[in-house]
VOVO-712603 format. One record per residue (C-alpha): x, z, y. Coordinates in steps of 0.1 Angstrom, whole numbers, padded with zeros to 4 digits, always signed. Each point is the difference from the previous one (the first is absolute). Layout:
! VOVO-712603
XZY...
//
This chain:
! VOVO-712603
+1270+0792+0882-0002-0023+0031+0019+0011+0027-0019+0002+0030+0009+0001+0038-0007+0030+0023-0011-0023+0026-0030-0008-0016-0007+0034-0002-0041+0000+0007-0007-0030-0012-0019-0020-0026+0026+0002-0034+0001-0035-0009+0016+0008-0037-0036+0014-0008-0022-0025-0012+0018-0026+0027-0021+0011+0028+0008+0039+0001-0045+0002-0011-0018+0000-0035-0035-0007+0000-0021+0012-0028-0016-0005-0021+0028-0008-0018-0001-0033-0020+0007+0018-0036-0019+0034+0004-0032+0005+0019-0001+0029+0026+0005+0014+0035+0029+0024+0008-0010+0035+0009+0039+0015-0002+0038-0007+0000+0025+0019-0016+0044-0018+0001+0019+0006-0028+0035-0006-0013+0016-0034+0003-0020-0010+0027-0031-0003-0017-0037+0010+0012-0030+0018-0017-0032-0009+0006-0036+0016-0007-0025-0020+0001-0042+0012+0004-0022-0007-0024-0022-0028+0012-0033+0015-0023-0014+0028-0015+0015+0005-0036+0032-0022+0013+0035+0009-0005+0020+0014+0022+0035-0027+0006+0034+0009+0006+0022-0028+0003+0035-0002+0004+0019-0024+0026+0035-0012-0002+0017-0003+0036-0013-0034+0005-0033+0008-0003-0007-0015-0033-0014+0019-0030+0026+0017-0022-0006-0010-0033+0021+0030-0015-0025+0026+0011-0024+0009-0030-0005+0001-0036-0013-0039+0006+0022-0009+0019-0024-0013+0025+0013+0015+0034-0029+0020+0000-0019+0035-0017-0036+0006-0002-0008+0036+0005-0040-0001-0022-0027+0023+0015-0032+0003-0016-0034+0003+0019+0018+0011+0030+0000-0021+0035+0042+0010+0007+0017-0001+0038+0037-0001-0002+0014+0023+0031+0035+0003-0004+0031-0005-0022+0027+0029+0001+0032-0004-0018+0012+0023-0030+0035+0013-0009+0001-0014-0031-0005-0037+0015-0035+0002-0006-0028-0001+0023-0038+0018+0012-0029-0020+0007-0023+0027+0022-0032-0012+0006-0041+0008-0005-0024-0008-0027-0042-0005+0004-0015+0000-0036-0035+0004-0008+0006+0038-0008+0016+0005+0032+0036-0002+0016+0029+0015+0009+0035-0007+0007+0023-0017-0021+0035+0002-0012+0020-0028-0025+0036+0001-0013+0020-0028-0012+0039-0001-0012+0018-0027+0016-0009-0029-0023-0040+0007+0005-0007+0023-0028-0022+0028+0009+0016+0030-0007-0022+0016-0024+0015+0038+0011-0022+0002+0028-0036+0011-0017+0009-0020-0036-0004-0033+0017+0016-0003+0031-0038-0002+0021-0005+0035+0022-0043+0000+0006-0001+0029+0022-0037+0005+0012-0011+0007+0034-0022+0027-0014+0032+0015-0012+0017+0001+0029+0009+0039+0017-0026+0027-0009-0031+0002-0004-0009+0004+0036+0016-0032+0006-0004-0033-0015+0014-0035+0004-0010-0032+0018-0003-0034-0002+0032-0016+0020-0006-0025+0025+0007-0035-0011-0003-0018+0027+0015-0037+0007-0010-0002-0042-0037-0012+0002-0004-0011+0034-0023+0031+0012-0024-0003+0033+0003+0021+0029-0024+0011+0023+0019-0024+0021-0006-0029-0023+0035-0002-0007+0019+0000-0036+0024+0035+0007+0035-0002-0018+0016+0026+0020-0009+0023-0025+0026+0019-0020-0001+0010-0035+0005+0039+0001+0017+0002-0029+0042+0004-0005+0019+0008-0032+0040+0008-0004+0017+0009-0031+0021+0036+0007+0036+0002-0011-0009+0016-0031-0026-0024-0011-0032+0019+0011-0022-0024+0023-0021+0010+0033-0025-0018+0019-0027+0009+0028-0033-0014+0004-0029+0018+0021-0028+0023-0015-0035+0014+0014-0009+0035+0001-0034+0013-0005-0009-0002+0035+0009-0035+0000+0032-0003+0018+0028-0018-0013+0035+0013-0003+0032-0011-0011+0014+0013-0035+0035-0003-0018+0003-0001-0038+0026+0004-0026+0001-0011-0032+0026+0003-0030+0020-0029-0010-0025-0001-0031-0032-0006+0027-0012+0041-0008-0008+0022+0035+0031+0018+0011-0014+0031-0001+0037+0015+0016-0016-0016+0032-0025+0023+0017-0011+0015-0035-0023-0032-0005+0019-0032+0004-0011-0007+0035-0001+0009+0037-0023-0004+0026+0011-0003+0037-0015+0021+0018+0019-0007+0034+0007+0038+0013-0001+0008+0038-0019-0041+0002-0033-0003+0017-0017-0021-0020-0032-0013-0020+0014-0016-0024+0029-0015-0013+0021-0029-0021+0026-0005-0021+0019-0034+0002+0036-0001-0010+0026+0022-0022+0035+0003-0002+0025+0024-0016+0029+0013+0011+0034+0007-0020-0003+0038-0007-0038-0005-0007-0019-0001+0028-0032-0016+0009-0011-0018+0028-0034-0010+0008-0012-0022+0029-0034-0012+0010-0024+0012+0025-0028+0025+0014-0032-0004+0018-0012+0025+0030-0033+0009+0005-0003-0027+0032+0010-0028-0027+0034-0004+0013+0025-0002-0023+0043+0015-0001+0022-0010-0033+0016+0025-0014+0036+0008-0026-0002+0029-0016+0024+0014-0033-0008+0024-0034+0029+0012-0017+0004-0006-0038-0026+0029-0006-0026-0016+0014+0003+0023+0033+0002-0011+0034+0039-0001+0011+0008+0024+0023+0035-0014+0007-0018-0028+0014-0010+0003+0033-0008+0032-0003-0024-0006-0027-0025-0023+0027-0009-0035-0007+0015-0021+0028-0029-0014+0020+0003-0031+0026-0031+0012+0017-0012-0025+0021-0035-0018+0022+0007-0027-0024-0011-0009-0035+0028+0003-0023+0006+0000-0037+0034+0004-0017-0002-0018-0029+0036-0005-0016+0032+0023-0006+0035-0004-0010+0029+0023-0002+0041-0006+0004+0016+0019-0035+0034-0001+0020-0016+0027+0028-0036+0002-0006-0011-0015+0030-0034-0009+0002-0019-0033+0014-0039-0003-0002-0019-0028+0017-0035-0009+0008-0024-0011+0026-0014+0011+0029-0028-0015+0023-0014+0010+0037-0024-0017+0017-0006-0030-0028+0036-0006-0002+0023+0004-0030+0034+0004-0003+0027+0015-0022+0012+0034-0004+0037+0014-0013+0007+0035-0003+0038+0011-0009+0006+0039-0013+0030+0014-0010-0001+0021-0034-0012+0034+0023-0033-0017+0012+0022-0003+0033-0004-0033+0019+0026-0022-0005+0017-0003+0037+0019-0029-0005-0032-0020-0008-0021-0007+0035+0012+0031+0010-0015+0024-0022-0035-0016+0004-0024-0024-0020+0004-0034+0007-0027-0025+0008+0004-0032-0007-0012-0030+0021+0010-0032-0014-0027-0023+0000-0024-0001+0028-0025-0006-0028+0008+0034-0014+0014+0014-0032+0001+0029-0027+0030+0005-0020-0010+0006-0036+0034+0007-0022+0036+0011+0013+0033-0001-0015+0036+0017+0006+0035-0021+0003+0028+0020-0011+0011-0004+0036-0028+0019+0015-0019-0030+0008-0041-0001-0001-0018-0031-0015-0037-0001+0004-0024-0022-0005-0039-0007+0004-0030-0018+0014-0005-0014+0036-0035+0003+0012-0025+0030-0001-0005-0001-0033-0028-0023-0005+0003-0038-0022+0007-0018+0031+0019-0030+0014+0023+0027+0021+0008+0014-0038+0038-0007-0013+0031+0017-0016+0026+0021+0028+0031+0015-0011+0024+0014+0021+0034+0018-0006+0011+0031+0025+0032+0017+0003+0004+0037-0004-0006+0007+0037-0035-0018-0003+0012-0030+0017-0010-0035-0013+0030-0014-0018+0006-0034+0018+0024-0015-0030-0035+0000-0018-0015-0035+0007+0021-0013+0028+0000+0024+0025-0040+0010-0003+0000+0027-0025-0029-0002-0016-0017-0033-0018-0037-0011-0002-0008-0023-0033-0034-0022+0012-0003-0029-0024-0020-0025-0002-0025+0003-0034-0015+0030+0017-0002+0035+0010+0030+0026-0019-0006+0038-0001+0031+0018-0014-0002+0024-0027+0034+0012-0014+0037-0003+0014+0032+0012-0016+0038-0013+0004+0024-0017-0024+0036+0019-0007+0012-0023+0026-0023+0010+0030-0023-0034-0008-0037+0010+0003-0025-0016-0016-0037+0006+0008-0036-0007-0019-0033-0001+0010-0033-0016-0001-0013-0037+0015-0038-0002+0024-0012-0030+0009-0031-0009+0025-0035+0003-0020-0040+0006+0004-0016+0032+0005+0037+0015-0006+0033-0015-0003+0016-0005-0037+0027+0008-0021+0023-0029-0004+0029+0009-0020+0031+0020+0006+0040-0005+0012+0034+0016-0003+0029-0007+0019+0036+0015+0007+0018+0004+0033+0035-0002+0002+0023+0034+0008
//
C-alpha cells in the first residue's frame, strides 16, 4: 500500500488513476457506474448499468491504482457480466456480505411487468446460486405486502434524462430502494407501496438467506409503515439499516395534506413489530415549513448510533440535511446540539445523497450542488464533520467540505462509501449541454484522500 500524508487529507488521491478521477467508459468494458463497494487490499468494486434492454449487468473490479484487476473472474478479465433476459435492469446499490461477497439491489422493467431486484455474487464474481437456484431474486411489485397494497414503479431519475414541467432534466431523484444483509444471513430492503386508495407508503421486507419471504417477520415477510401518532397523506421509504441485536431502521419521508413535506426514522424489532424501546415506539419526525426527504441511513455497531441524511428546500432553495440519534431515538446532544443540521455550503445549493461513519465518530457525506436539475450549477460536494456537527477543517485545507466541477461536463453523484483507511471514493453519472434536454455523457469515479 502507498503511504499517504494526512495533510492531504480532502484532496484529489493522486495514486488513483494519477489524477485522483476515472472517467468511464472504461477503455476495456463498456458501461457507466451506478455503485461502489471497497474491499480488502485496497481494491474497489464497481457496478456498472446496463446500457440497453436485454444488457448485462457489469461488476468490475479495480485495483488501488485504478486499473482493472485482471484476477477478478473466471476470465480473468477484471470484469463479470451479470445476464438479464427481457428485462430493462437499474442497479441501486451494492451492500457488502460476511462471507466477502457482495448484493447488487436494484429494479427490473420487463415486458410482464417489474419489480425489485436482488443479485448475489461470491467474491470472485460467481453468482451464488443459493439465493433462488441462481443467484437472481425477481421480486414483483404485484407481490409486494398484501393484497390491499401493491408495489410501484421506483423513480429513476438522472437515468433517461426525464422533462419537467420546468423543462428541466430532474436528477435529484432518489431510488427508494435499500438492501443490508442481517448478521445471520437473512436480507432486508424497503421500497414504497400504494394502497387501494392510492396513497403510497413505505414498506420493509425480509427475506431468508435462500431469497423465500420471512414469514417470522410480521407473519408475512413484510411490513408496512404506517407512521403512528404522524399526520400525514402519504408516505416513503428511502433508506435501511440494521442494528447489532437486530433492529431496523427505516428513514424516508411523509407528505401532509398542505403538500409539505417532514422526514421521518422510525425502527421494527426482529418480529416485524414496531420497537417500543425506540423512542417510545414513535417515528422521529423533523417536522418542518420546508420540503425534506431523508433518503440515506447508517448505523455505528460499536454503540448504535444512528446518522441519516437528506435534503431539504424552502423557498426554491436546497440544501442538505444531517440528523444524528443515539440507539434510544434520543437526539444525539453532542451533534449541533441535539438538533438537525442544515447544511449551507455552496451558495448554489446542495443535497447530500449517501453518508458514512469513521471509527472516530466522524460524518462523511457527500452529494450534488444545485436544485436538482441538469444544470451548469450541478457538481460533486463532499464534506467531513466531527462528532459535534462541526466541519472538520483538517479535511481539504482548512474548508471542510470539497466541490468536484470538472471540465467535460455536469457530475451528479450516486453512491459514496470509504476505504479501511478513511479514503472515500465516490461514483456518479456525467451531463453535458444538449437540445430540447441536456444528455448523458458518460460517468466518473474518483477517491479523496483521509
Amino acid at each position: 500500500m502507498i503511504q499517504l500524508k494526512p495533510a492531504n487529507s480532502g484532496s484529489l488521491d493522486p495514486t488513483f488513476n494519477g489524477s485522483g478521477v476515472l472517467d468511464f467508459p472504461l477503455s476495456e468494458v463498456y458501461g457507466f457506474p451506478d455503485a461502489v463497494l471497497p474491499l480488502d487490499d485496497n481494491k474497489t468494486l464497481v457496478a456498472m448499468r446496463p446500457t440497453a434492454f436485454n444488457v448485462p449487468v457489469i461488476v468490475a473490479r479495480l485495483n488501488e491504482d485504478g486499473t482493472l484487476d485482471r484476477s477478478f473472474g473466471t476470465a480473468q478479465r477484471g470484469f463479470v457480466e451479470v445476464p438479464f433476459e427481457d428485462s430493462d435492469i437499474y442497479v441501486f446499490g451494492l451492500r457488502p456480505l460476511a462471507n466477502g461477497g457482495w448484493l447488487i439491489v436494484g429494479q427490473y422493467i420487463s415486458f410482464s411487468g417489474g419489480g425489485l431486484l436482488i443479485v448475489r455474487q461470491f467474491q470472485d464474481g460467481r453468482l451464488d446460486t443459493s439465493l433462488n437456484g441462481d443467484g437472481k431474486l425477481f421480486i414483483p411489485y404485484d407481490d409486494l405486502g398484501s393484497p390491499q397494497h401493491s408495489g410501484v414503479t421506483l423513480e429513476v431519475a438522472g437515468r433517461h434524462g426525464e422533462k419537467t414541467s420546468a423543462g428541466r432534466s430532474r436528477v435529484s431523484g432518489h431510488s427508494g430502494v435499500s438492501v443490508v444483509e442481517q448478521s445471520d444471513g437473512k436480507i432486508v430492503l424497503v421500497s414504497s407501496v400504494i394502497n387501494t386508495s392510492g396513497k403510497p407508503k413505505g414498506i420493509v421486507l425480509r427475506r431468508n438467506s435462500d431469497g423465500s419471504p420471512d414469514l417470522t417477520f410480521a407473519g408475512t415477510g413484510s411490513a408496512i409503515v404506517e407512521l403512528p401518532g404522524v399526520e400525514h397523506e402519504w408516505s416513503g421509504a428511502e433508506g435501511v439499516a440494521v442494528q447489532a441485536d437486530g433492529q431496523i431502521l427505516v428513514t424516508g419521508m411523509y407528505v401532509k395534506q398542505d403538500e409539505s413535506m417532514g422526514a421521518f426514522v422510525t425502527c421494527f424489532n426482529s418480529l416485524g413489530q414496531v420497537d417500543r424501546t425506540f423512542n417510545g415506539g414513535l417515528a422521529v419526525t423533523i417536522p418542518s415549513p420546508r420540503w425534506m426527504m431523508l433518503s440515506a441511513i447508517t448505523v455505528r455497531e460499536s454503540d448504535g448510533r444512528i446518522v441519516a441524511v437528506g435534503n431539504s428546500r424552502e423557498k426554491d432553495v436546497q440544501n442538505g440535511v444531517i440528523v444524528v440519534l443515539n440507539k434510544s431515538g434520543s437526539y444525539n446532544l453532542p451533534f449541533n446540539n441535539g438538533r438537525a443540521l442544515f447544511s449551507e455550503l455552496v451558495p448554489q445549493g446542495q443535497d447530500w445523497a449517501r453518508c458514512a461513519l469513521h471509527a472516530n465518530g466522524s460524518i462523511s457525506v457527500t452529494g450534488s450542488t444545485g436544485q436538482g436539475f441538469v444544470s451548469e450549477e450541478m457538481a460533486v460536494v463532499t464534506a467531513r464533520y466531527l462528532s459535534d456537527g462541526s466541519l472538520d477543517m483538517t479535511f481539504n485545507a482548512g474548508k471542510g467540505f470539497a466541490v468536484f466541477d470538472g471540465e467535460k461536463g455536469f457530475e451528479h453523484a450516486l453512491d459514496m462509501a470509504l476505504m479501511a483507511d478513511g479514503r472515500i471514493v465516490i461514483c456518479g453519472s456525467l451531463w453535458g449541454d444538449g437540445e430540447p434536454l441536456p444528455s448523458f455523457k458518460g460517468g466518473w469515479m474518483l477517491r479523496y484522500l483521509a
